[in-house]
C-alpha positions in Angstrom: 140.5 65.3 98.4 143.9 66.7 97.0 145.7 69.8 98.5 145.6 71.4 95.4 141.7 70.5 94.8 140.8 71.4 98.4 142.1 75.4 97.7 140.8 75.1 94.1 137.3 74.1 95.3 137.3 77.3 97.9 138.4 79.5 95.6 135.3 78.8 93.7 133.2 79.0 96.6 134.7 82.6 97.4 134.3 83.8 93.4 130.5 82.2 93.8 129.9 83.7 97.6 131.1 87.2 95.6 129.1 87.3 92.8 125.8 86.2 94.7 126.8 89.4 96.9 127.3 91.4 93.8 124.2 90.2 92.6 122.1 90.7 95.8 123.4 94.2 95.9 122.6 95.3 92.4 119.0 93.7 93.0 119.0 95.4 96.4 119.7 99.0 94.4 117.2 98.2 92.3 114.5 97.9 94.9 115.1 101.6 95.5 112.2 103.7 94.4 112.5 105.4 91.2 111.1 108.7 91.6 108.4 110.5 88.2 110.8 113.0 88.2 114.0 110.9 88.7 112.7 109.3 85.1 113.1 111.7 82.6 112.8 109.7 79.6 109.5 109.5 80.6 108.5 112.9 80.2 111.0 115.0 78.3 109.2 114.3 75.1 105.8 115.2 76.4 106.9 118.1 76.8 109.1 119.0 73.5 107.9 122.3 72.1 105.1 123.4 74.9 104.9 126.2 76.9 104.7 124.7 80.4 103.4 125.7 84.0 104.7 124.0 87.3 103.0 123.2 90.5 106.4 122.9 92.7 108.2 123.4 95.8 111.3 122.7 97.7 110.9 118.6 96.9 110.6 118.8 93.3 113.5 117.7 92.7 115.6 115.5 90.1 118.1 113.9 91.8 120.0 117.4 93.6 118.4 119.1 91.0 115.6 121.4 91.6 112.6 119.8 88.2 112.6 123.5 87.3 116.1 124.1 86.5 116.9 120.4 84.9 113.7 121.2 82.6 115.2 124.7 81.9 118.5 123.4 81.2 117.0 120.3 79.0 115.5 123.2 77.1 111.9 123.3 77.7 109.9 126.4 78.0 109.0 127.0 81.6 106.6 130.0 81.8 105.4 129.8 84.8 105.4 128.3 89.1 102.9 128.1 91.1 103.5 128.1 94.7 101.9 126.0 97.3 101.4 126.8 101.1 105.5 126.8 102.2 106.4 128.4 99.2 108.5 127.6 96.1 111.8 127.3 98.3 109.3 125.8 101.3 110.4 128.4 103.8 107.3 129.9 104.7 105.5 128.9 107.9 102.6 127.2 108.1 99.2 129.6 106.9 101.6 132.2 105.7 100.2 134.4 102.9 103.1 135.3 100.2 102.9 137.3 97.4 104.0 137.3 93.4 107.4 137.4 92.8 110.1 136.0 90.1 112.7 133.3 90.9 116.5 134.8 90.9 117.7 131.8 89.5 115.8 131.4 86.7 113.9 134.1 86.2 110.7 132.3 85.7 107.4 134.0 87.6 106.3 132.9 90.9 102.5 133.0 91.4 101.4 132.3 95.3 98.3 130.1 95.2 97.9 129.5 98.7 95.5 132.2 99.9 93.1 134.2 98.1 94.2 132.4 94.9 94.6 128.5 95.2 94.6 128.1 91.4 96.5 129.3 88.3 93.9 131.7 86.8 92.0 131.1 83.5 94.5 134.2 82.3 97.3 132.1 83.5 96.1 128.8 82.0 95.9 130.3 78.4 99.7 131.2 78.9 100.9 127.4 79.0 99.9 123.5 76.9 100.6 122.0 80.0 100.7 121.8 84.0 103.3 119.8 85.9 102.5 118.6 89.5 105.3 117.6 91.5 105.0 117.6 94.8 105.8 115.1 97.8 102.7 114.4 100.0 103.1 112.4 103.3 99.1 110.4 103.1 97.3 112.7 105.6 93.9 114.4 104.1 95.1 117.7 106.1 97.7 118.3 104.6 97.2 121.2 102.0 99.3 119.9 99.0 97.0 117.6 98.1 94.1 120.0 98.2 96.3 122.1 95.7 96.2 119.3 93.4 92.4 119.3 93.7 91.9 122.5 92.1 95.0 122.4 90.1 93.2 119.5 88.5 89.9 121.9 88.3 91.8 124.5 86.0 93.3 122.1 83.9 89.7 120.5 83.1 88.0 124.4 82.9 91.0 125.3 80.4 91.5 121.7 78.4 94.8 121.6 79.4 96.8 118.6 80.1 97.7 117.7 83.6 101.2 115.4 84.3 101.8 113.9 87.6 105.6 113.0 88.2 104.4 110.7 91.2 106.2 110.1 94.6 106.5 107.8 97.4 104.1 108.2 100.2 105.4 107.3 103.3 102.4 106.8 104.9 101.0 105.0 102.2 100.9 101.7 104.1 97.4 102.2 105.3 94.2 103.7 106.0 92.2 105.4 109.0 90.3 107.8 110.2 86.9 109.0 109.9 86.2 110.1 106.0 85.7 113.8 105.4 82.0 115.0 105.5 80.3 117.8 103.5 79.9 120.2 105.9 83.6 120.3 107.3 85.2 121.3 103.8 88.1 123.4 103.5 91.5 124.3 102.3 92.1 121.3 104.9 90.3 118.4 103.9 88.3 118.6 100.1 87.8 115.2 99.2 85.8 112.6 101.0 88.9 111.2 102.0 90.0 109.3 105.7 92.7 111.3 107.6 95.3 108.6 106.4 94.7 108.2 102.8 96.8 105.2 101.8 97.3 106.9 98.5 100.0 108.4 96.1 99.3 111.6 95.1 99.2 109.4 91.7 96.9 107.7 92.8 95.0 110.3 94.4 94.7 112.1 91.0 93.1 108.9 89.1 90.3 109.0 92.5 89.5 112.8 92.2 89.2 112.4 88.5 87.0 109.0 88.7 84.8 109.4 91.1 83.5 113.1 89.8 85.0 114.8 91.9 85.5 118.0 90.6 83.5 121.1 89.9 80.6 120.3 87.9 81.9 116.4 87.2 84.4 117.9 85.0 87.4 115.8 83.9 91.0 116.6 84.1 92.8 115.2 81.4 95.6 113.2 83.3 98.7 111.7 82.8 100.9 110.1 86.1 104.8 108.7 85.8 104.5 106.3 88.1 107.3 105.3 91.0 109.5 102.5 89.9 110.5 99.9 92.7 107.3 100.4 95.0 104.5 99.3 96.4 102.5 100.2 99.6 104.7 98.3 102.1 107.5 100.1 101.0 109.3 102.2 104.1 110.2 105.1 102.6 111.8 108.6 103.9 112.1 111.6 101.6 115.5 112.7 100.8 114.5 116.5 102.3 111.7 117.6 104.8 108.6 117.8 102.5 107.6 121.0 104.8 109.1 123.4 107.6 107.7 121.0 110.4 108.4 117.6 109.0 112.1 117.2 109.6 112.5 113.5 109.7 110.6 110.1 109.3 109.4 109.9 112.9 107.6 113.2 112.6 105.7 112.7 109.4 104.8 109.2 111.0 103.4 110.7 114.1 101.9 113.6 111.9 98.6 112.0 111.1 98.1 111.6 115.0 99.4 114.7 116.2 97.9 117.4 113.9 95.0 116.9 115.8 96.5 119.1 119.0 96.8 122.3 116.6 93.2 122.6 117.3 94.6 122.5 121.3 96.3 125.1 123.5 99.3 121.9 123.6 102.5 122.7 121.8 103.5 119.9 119.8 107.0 121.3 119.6 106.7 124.0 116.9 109.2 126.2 117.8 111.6 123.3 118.7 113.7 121.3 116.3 111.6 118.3 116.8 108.1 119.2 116.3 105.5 116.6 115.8 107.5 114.8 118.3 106.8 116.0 121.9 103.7 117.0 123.2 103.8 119.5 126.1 102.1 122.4 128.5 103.4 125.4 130.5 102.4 123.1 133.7 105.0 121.1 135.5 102.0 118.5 136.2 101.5 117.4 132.6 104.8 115.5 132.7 108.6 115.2 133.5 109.6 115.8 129.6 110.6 119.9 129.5 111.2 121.6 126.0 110.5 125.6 125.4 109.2 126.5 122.1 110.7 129.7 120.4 111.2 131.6 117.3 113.4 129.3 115.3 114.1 130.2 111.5 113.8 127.3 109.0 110.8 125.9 111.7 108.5 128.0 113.0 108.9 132.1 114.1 105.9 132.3 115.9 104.9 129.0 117.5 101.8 128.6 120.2 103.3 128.9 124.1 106.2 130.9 122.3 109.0 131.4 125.3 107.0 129.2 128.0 108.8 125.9 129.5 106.3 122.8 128.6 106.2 119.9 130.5 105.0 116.7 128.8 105.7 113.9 127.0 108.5 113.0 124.4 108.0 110.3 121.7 110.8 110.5 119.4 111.8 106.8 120.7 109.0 105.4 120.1 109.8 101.8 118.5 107.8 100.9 116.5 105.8 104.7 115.7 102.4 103.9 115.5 99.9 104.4 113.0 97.1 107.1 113.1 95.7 106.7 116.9 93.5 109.0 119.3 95.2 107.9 122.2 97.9 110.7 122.5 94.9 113.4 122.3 92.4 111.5 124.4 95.2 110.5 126.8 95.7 114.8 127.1 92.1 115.8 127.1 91.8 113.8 130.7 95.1 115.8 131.8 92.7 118.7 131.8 90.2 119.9 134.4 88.5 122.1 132.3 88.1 120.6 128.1 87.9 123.9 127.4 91.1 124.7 128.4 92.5 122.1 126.2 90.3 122.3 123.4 90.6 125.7 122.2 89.5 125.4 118.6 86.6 123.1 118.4 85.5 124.2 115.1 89.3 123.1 113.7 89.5 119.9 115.1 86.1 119.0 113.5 88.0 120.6 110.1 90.9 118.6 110.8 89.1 115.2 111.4 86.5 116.0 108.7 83.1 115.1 110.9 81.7 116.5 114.2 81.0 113.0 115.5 84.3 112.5 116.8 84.3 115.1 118.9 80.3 114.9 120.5 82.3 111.0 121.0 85.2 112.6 123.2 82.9 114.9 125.3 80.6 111.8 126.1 83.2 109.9 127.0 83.8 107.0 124.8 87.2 104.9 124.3 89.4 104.9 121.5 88.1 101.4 120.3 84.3 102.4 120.2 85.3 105.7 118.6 87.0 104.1 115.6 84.1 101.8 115.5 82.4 104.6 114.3 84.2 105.0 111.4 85.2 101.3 110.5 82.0 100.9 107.7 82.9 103.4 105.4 86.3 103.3 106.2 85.8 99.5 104.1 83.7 100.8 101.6 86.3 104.1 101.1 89.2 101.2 100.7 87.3 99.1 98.5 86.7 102.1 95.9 90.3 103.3 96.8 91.6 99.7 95.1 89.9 101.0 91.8 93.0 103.6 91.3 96.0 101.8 92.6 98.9 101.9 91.0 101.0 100.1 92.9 100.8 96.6 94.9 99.0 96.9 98.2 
């Protein structure tokens, strides 16, 4: 081979390595998931000429854009938010009633339903053609956004009116587990006979509610979801902002589904800190050599459990890989104490928070973690076996 064809037949291979790069990157943009709201084509003219309501917080969000000032600037008619627990803004701590109020921005009303109210009102419902749900979950049955969308999904079906889903990622929405919810332990908590890791969008969710009769009286919600684009339920993904107060990054809302269970203990899981869900500690030197002090911390938590007090425990934020829903950390702690009562101060909540009484009577008598999930594993197969009925996205 020549000089001359020896530098010609690189610079093809260089203009060929280049554009498979180029190629591979746009494809590699492209598996980037495509929020409902980040898809406005979609659902701009559903909206053209209606008087709309929004079910929103802090993540609603197109692109930097908070949904309800792009719709307001595309022109439609937003008469109304409804505020989840968090708030509209998502600065409220965790139970924390709020009241009524208007948003400076846009001047559109604020209604709280997260407390006495957990609906928009019939009243309120004949004020608007349609509901908006935006909201991100992170896949855990406790948490209360997705009981919001339960009864939001009630007053649509008691007032006719339409309900759209602009549907989000879950980033626990690789998987399932967990005992399934039973009748007796419903609450603002846990609403639907679902697992504490639901492996659903809240999409998804929406089509389940809806199919299996779930609501009041059997009633139908008439539904409409935007789905993600570029997902399925091996996707990893992170939302672009903390989806609530105490959620601050990707290890946390991975370590949620496990951890929650201690707010039913007298063990801080580092409320108060800026890494909660993330450390587990006790005012007791004993309980390990990880120290953190919880305290009132704007933007987190102002009044968290062992406010002030040095805890002594464990930290997990390097954790590699986090682990998926397991009893471990909370059986591990419940043998740390002498006395379960000292540990367990909230039986009643734990048995809200893992949806069956079972699991605890388990605990007390002493079983492992394996024969404890054994408990659940039936209808945990029969709960993912209806579950694949409402997919919308690859499993």
């Amino acid at each position: 081979m020549s000089l001359r064809h020896l530098f010609a037949f690189k610079r093809k291979g260089w203009l060929a390595l280049v554009l498979l790069l180029t190629v591979y990157t746009l494809n590699a943009g492209n598996l980037t998931p495509i929020c409902g709201a980040d898809q406005p084509s979609q659902y701009l003219p559903l909206l053209k000429d209606k008087k709309v309501g929004l079910v929103v917080n802090h993540t609603s969000l197109v692109g930097q854009e908070h949904l309800a000032d792009f719709l307001q600037r595309s022109g439609i008619a937003v008469k109304a938010i409804y505020a989840p627990e968090h708030g509209f803004r998502g600065e409220a701590d965790a139970g924390e009633k709020f009241g009524n109020t208007t948003d400076a921005k846009t001047g559109i009303p604020i209604f709280s339903i997260y407390g006495k109210t957990n609906r928009p009102s019939p009243e309120q419902m004949e004020q608007i053609d349609l509901l908006i749900y935006d909201i991100q979950d992170v896949g855990c049955r406790f948490y209360t956004y997705i009981s919001t969308l339960h009864y939001v999904m009630e007053a649509c079906a008691a007032s006719g009116k339409k309900l759209l889903v602009l549907d989000r990622p879950n980033p626990n929405g690789d998987y399932c587990a967990g005992p399934i919810l039973k009748e007796p332990f419903h609450s603002g908590v846990g609403v639907d006979p679902l697992p504490i890791v639901h492996g659903c969008t809240v999409g998804e969710l929406a089509r389940m509610i809806n199919g299996e009769g779930w609501l009041a009286n059997k009633q139908l919600c008439s539904l409409e979801v935007i789905p993600v684009k570029n997902y399925d339920h091996h996707t990893s993904y992170e939302p672009p902002v903390k989806p609530s107060p105490n959620l601050p990054n990707y290890a946390s809302i991975r370590l949620y589904p496990s951890l929650c269970l201690f707010e039913a203990t007298s063990v801080s899981i580092g409320r108060g800190t800026t890494f909660p869900f993330q450390v587990i500690g006790y005012p007791d030197p004993r309980m390990g050599s990880f120290e953190f002090t919880p305290q009132s911390l704007k933007g987190f938590e102002m009044n968290p459990l062992q406010k002030d007090k040095a805890c002594f425990g464990d930290d997990l934020r390097n954790l590699n890989p986090l682990p998926s829903f397991t009893l471990r950390f909370f059986l591990e702690w419940y043998h740390k104490f002498d006395q379960p009562a000292a540990f367990l101060s909230r039986e009643r909540w734990f048995n809200l928070l893992t949806g069956d009484d079972k699991i605890l009577k388990m605990i007390k008598d002493g079983k492992s973690e394996s024969e404890i999930e054994q408990s659940w594993k039936a209808e945990l197969k029969d709960y993912k076996k209806m579950r694949s009925k409402y997919l919308l996205y690859k499993e």
